[in-house]
C-alpha positions in Angstrom: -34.3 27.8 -52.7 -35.2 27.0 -49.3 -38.7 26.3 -48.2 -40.5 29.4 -46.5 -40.9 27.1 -43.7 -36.9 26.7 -43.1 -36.5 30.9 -43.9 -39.0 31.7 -41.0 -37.6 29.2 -38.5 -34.1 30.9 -39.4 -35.7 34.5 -38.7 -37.3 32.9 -35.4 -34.0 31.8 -34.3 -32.2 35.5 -35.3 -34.7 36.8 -33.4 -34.0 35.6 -29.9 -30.2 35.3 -30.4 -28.3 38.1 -28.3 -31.1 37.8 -25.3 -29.5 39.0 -22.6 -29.8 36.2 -20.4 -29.6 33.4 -23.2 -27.1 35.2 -25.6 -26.4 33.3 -28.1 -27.2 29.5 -26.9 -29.8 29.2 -29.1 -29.8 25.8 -31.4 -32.4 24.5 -34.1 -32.4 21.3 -32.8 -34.5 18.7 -30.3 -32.6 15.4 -30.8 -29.6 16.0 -28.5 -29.9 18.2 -25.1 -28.2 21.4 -24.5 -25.0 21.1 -22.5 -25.4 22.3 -19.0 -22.2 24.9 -20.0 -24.6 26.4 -22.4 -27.6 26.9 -20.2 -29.7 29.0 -20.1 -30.2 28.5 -23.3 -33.0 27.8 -26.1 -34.0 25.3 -28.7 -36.1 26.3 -31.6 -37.9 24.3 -33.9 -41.3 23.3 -36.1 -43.2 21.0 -34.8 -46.7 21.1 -37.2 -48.5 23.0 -39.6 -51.7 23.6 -41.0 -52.5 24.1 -44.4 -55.9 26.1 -45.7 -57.2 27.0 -49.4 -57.6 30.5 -50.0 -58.4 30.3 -53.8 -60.3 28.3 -56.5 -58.4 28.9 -59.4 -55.2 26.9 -60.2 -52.2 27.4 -58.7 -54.1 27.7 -55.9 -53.1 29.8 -52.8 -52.7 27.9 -49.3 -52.3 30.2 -45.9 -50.1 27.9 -43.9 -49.7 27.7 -40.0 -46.8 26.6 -38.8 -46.1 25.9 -35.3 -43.0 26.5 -33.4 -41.6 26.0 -30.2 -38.9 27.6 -28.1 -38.0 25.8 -25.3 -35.8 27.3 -22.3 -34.1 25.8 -20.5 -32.7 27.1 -16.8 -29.9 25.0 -14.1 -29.3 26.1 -10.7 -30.9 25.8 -7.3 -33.7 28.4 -6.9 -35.5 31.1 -9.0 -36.5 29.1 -11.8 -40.1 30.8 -12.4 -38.3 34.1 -12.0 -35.6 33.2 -14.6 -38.5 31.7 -16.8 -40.6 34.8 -16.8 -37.4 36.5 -17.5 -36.6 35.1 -20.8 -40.0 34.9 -21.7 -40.3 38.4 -22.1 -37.3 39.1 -23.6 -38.6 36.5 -26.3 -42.0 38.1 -26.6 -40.5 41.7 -27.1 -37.8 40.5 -29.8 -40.7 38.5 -31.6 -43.4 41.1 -31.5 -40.5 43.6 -33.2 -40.5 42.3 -36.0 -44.4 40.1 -36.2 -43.3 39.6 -40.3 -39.9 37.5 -39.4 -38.4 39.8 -42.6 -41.2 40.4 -44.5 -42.0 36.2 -44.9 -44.8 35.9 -42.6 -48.8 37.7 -42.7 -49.0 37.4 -38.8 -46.9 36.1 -35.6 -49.4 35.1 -32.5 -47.8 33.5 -29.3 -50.1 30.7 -28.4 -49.4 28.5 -25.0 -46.9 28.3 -22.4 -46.0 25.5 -19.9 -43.3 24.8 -17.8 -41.6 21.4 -16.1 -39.7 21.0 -13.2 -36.5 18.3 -13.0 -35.0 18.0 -9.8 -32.3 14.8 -10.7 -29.1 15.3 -11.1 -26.4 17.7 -9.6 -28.1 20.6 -10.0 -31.6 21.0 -10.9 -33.2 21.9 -14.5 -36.4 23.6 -15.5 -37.7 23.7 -19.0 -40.5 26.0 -20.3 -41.9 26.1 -23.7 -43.6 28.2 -25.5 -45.5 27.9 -29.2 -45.6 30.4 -31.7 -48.3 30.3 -34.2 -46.7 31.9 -37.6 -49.1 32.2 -40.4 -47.6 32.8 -43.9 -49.4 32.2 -47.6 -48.0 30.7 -50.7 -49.1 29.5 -53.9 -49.7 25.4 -53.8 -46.7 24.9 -56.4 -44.5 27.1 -55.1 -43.8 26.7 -51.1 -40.2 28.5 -51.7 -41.9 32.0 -51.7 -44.5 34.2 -50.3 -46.9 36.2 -51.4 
């Protein structure tokens, strides 16, 4: 079975496939860039979590926060804030329909945004990111399921 961790980053990733303006260039990866064919596009992926003790008793039962971010990425030559915003809400309303990512996750909180500006190359690029707090409990000896 798959860790709850890799189950929620899959339902993140459903999620904000079919956008409208990022359709279905949306990876789980951050080693290679996206091609600019497939721009806009998205990148989604874990980069921490945090792990709390809810109970005494053995197994004990942890409420995990894990950490993910989208990043966004936009080409062309003007409107990049615009186009930004744009597929920032259509994130936020796809991941605030569904805040249990399938019934795997107690809560779904967006936490920061920021945004960069690139102006090499032929035409310019402009990545935001955005992290999404998910919090989710298991017992310690059993990080495949939920509870």
């Amino acid at each position: 079975m798959a860790h709850v961790r890799k189950l929620l980053r899959d339902s993140l990733t459903t999620a904000v496939t079919g956008l409208a303006t990022t359709g279905s260039n949306v990876y789980q990866s951050r080693v290679y860039p996206i091609a600019a064919n497939k721009l806009p596009g998205l990148l989604v992926y874990s980069k921490e979590e945090s792990v709390e003790y809810s109970t005494m008793g053995l197994p004990r039962i942890q409420e995990r926060t894990v950490s993910f971010t989208v990043e966004m990425y936009v080409k062309g030559v003007s409107g990049y804030d615009n186009s930004l915003d744009q597929i920032c809400a259509e994130i936020e309303e796809a991941l605030y329909a569904d805040i249990t990512l399938g019934g795997n996750a107690a809560n779904l909180m967006l936490r920061d945004f920021s945004a960069e500006f690139n102006g090499s190359g032929d035409q310019p690029v402009a990545l935001a990111t955005i992290t999404v707090d998910v919090l989710y409990r298991v017992r310690e000896n059993d990080p495949d399921t939920t509870i």
